[in-house]
C-alpha positions in Angstrom: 0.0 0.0 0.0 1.3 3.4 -0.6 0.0 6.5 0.6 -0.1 9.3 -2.1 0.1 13.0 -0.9 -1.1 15.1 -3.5 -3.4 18.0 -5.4 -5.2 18.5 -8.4 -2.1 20.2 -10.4 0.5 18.6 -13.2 2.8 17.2 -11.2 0.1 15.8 -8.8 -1.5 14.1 -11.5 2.1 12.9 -13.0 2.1 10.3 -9.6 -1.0 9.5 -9.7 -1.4 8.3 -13.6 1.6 6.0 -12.9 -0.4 4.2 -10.0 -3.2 3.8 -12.2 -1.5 2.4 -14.9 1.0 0.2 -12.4 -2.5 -1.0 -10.9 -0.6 -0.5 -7.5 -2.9 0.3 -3.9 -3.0 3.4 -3.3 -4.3 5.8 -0.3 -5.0 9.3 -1.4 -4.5 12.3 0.8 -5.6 15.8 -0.3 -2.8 18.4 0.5 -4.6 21.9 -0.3 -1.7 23.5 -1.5 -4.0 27.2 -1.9 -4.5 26.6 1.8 -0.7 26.4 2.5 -1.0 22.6 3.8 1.9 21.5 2.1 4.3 23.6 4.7 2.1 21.9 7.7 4.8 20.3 10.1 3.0 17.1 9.8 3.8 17.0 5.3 7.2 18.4 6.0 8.0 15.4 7.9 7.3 13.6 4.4 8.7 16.4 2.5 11.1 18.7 3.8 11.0 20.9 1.0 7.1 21.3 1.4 5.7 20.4 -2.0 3.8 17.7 -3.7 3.6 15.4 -4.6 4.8 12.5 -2.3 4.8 9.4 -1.7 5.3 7.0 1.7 5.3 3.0 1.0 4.3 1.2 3.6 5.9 -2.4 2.6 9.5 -0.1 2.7 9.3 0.6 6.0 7.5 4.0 5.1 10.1 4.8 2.7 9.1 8.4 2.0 9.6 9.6 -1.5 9.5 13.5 -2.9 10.0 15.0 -6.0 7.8 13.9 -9.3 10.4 12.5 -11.2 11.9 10.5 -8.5 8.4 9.2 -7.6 7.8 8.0 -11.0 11.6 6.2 -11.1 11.1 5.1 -7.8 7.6 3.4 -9.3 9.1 2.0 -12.1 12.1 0.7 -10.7 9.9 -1.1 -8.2 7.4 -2.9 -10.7 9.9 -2.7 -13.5 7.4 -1.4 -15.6 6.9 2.0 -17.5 10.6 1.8 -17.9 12.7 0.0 -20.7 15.1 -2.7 -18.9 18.2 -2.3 -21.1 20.6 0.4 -20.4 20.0 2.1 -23.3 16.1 2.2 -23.4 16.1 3.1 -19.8 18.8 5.7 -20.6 16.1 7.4 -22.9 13.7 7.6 -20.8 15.4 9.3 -18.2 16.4 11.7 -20.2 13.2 12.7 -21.5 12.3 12.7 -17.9 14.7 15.2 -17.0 13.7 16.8 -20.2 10.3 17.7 -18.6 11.2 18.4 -15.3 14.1 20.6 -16.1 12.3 22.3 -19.0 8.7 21.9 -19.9 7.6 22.2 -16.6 9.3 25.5 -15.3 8.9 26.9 -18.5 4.9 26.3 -18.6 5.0 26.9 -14.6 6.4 30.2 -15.7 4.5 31.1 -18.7 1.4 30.0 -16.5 2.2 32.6 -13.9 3.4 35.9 -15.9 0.3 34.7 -18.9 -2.5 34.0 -16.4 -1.9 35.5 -12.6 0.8 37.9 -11.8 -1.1 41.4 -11.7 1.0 43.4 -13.6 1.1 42.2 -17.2 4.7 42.1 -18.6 4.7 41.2 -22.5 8.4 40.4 -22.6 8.3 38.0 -19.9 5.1 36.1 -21.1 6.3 36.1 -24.8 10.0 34.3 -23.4 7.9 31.8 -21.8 5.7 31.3 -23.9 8.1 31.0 -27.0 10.5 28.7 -25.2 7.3 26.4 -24.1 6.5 26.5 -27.8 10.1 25.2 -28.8 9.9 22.8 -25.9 7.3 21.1 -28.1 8.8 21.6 -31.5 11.5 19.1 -29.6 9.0 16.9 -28.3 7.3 16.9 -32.2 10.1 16.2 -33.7 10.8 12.8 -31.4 7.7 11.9 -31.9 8.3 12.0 -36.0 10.8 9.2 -34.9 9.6 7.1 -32.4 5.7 6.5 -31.4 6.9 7.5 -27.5 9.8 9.7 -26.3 12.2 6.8 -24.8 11.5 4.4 -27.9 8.7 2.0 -28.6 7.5 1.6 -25.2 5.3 4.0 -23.4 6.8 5.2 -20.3 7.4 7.5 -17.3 9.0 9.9 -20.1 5.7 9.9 -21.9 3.3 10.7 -18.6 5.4 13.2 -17.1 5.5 15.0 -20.4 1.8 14.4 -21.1 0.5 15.8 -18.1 2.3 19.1 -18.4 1.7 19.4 -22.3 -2.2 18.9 -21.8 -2.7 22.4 -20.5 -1.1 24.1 -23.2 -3.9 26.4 -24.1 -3.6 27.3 -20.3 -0.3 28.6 -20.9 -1.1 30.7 -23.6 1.0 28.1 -26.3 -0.5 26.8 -29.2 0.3 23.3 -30.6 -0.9 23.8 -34.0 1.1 22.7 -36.9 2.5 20.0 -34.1 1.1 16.7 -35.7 3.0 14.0 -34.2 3.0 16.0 -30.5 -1.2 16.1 -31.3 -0.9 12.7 -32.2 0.9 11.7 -29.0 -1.7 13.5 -26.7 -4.8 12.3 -28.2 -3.6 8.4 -28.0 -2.6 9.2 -23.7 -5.3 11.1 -23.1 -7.2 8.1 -24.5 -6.1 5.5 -21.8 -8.6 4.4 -19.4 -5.6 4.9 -16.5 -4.8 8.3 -17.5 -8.4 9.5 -17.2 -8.4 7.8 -13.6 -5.6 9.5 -12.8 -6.5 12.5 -14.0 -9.4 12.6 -11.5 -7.6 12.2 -8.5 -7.5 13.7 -6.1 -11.4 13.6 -5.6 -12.2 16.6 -3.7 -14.2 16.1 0.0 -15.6 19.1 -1.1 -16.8 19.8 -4.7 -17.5 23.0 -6.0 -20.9 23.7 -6.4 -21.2 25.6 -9.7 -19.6 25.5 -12.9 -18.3 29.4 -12.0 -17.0 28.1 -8.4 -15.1 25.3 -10.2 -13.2 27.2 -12.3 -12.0 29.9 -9.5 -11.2 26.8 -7.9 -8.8 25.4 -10.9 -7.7 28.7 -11.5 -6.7 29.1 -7.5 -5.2 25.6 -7.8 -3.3 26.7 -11.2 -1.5 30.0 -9.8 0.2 27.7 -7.7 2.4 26.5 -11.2 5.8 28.1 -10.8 7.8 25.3 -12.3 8.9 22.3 -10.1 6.8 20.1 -8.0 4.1 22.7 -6.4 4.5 25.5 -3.8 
């Protein structure tokens, strides 16, 4: 059993995919990160850096685990699945792991902010970001010309942690038009039964009543983006 610590953001939903498609028990606990719960002494004793997600397995001795791409090694490693088991295959796959969380990520986190929340509107920094999210994907199309995933011809943690960023590219402000094998790519993940459980989790203990109420509620959630694994 592993507990999963987590909100409803892209690198919550990065952790939480990969348990639905690993098929592995899972507890899910709702850190409000608009409430400030992820710098409550009780998550810091999970993650020190107070941000989800995290993870604590129970059959490890309550190994705790933080940081979305180690999670999803971690994961993989365990079940050796959603990873290639040759050195070069796995090789791939960690570096289009890295590739997300050391560029797709804090680029979109920061296009997200400067494009969508920060109050004074500054069209030099939302045009970097938004231009270097853009080329971020002109990389990803152009693996995807060569390979139907990013670490080969397995899907993998490379693909999900990628995916769940690149889904909210109209959030960002960044268009993937003229991107066919990207749009490709998107359409056949987003398609997966696991993905669209994963997606919906974590279920809220309270739901937002109105269509209006929902969306301040994802946009509140969304203004937490900055980048790495969520303030």
């Amino acid at each position: 059993m592993i507990d999963l610590y987590t909100f409803s953001t892209p690198n919550g939903h990065k952790a939480s995919v990969v348990l639905e498609e690993l098929g592995l028990p899972y507890e899910t606990h709702v850190v409000d990160i608009g409430a400030g719960a992820q710098k409550e002494p009780a998550f810091l004793r999970i993650n020190p850096n107070g941000r989800i997600p995290a993870i604590v397995d129970r059959d490890e001795d309550d190994l705790a685990i933080f940081e979305s791409g180690a999670i999803l090694l971690y994961l993989a490693d365990k079940t050796r699945r959603l990873i290639p088991q040759d050195l070069a295959g796995r090789t791939r796959a960690i570096s289009w792991l890295m590739f997300q969380m050391g560029g797709v990520g804090p680029m979109m986190g920061q296009a997200n902010v400067f494009y969508r929340y920060f109050p004074t509107k500054i069209p030099e920094a939302i045009e970097r970001y938004q231009t270097e999210s853009r080329r971020l994907f002109e990389v990803l199309n152009g693996r995807l010309g060569e390979s139907p995933y990013l670490a080969g011809d397995e899907y993998s943690i490379a693909d999900i942690a990628n995916f769940c960023w690149v889904r909210i590219y109209d959030w960002s402000g960044v268009s993937i038009e003229g991107l066919p094998h990207l749009t490709r790519w998107l359409g056949e993940i987003e398609a997966r039964p696991a993905v669209q459980r994963g997606l919906a989790v974590p279920v809220l203990r309270e739901q937002p009543k109105d269509a209006a109420e929902k969306q301040r509620f994802v946009e509140k959630a969304r203004g937490m983006l900055v980048g790495h694994d969520e303030d």
